[in-house]
N, C-alpha and C positions, 0 to 999 in steps of 0.2 A: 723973299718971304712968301710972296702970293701964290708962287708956283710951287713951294713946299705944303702950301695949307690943302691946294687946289690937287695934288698928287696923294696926299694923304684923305682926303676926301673918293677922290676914284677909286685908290687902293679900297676903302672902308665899303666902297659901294657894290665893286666888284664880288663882295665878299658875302657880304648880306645879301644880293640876290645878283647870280650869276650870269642869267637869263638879262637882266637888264640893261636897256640900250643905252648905253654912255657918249655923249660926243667924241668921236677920235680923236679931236683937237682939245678936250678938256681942257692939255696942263700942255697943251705943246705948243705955248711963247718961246719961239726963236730971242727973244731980248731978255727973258727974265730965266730962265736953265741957267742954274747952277748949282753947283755941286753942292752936298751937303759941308766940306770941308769947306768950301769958301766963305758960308754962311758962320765961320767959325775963325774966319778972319785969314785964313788958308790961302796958297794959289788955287786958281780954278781949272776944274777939269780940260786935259786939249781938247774931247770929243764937243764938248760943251761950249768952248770957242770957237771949234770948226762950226758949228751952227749957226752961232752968230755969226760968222764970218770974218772974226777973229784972226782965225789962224786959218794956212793954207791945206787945201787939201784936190785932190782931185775927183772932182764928185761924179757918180755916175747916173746916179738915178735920186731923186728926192720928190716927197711929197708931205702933207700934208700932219703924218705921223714917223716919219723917219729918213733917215739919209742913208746913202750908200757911198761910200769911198775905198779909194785903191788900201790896199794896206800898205804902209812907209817901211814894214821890216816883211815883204811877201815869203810868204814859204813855197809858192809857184808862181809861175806868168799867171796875171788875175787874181791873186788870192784879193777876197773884198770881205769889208766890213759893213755889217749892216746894223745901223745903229738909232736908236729912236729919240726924238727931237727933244725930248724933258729926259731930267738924269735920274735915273736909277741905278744905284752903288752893284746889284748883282740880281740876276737874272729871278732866285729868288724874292725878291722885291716889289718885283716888277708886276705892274697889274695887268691880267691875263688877256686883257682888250690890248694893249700897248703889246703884247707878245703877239698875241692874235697878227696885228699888223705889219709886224716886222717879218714873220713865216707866212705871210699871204705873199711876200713881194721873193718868195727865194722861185718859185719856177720863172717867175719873169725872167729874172737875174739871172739866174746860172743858166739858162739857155743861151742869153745875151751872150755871157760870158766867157761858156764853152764854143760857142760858132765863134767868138774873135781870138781866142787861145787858139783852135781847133783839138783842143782836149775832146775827150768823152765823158768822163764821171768828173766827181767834187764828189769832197768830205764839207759835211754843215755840220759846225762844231761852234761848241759855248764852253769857254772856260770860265766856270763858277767858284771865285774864289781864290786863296793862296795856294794853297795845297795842287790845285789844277790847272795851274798855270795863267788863271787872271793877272797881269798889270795891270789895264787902266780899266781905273774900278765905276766904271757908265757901261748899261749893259750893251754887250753887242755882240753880233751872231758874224762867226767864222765862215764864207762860201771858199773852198780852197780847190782850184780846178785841178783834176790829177790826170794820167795819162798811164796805159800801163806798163810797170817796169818802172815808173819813179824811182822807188827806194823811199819815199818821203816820210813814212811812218817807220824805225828800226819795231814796233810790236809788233806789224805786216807778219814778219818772221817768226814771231814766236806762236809755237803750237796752245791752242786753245784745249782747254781741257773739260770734257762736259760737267756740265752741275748735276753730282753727288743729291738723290733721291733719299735723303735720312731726314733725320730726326732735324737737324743743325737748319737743313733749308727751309722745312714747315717751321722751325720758330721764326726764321725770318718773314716767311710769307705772310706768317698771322704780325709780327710786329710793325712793318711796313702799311700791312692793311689799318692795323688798329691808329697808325699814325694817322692815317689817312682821312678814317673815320673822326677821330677826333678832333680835327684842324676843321668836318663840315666841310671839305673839299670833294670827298667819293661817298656821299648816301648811298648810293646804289650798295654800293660793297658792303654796307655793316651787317652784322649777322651772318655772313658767307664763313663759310671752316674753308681750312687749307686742304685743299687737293691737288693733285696731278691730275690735268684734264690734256686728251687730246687736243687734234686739229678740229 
């Protein structure tokens, strides 16, 4: 319960002022992470046992706000997960200090990772959600070392089609923006009209 109160507190703080310094370790007890399901009488998250040390994993990298581990179902040599120490259900959620940390540590990592693959590139990928392919729902960021000529993506193949300068896309731009606006997340943007602007 203390690590629900203490994560819902960051979340709130993050939010009323974004500029302010929060401990990185706020909500990140390795002993008390757990799921919101558990707290509902539930099993508990695996990611959330691999921190306590629960369950097995092979860790690569770990600090003070997040852990790295092999992925158990790789879609390449190397593919890692980068996962942060308190649970949060989806990436969504997540307070943007705890995100902040977990994308400070991907050039470490994929570097690491590609000189021991000897790949070249990685896709960093987050599945948010059901619809995009999230299972286990603690957030965690995808490093997937690729090589070229994989085949690893079938959409690789498919031809991209430019975005259509109408009417359809300016509603989107303004409805996106006005999201934005109103959630208090992009001051900067309110009052801006949709345009097409160059480079």
């Amino acid at each position: 319960m203390e690590c629900h109160v203490r994560r819902r507190l960051l979340l709130l703080s993050t939010h009323l002022n974004p500029s302010a310094r929060t401990p990185s370790h706020a909500c990140l007890s390795t002993s008390s992470c757990r799921s919101d399901e558990e707290t509902n009488g539930e099993i508990d998250c695996i990611f959330c046992k691999i921190i306590r040390g629960e369950a097995p994993a092979f860790k690569v990298y770990e600090d003070d706000a997040c852990l790295c581990i092999l992925d158990t179902h790789p879609l390449s040599l190397g593919h890692l997960l980068i996962i942060p120490k308190c649970h949060f259900p989806s990436l969504d959620v997540t307070p943007p200090l705890i995100i902040g940390a977990m994308c400070s540590k991907v050039p470490m990592i994929s570097n690491a990772v590609m000189k021991a693959t000897g790949f070249d590139s990685f896709n960093l990928l987050v599945n948010n959600g059901k619809a995009a392919g999230q299972v286990i729902y603690h957030t965690h960021i995808h490093i997937i070392p690729r090589k070229s000529h994989d085949c690893l993506w079938a959409s690789e193949s498919l031809r991209r089609r430019p975005l259509k300068i109408d009417q359809e896309a300016s509603q989107l731009a303004d409805c996106i923006r006005e999201n934005l606006s109103s959630s208090n997340e992009c001051e900067d943007n309110k009052g801006q009209s949709t345009s097409l602007v160059g480079n």
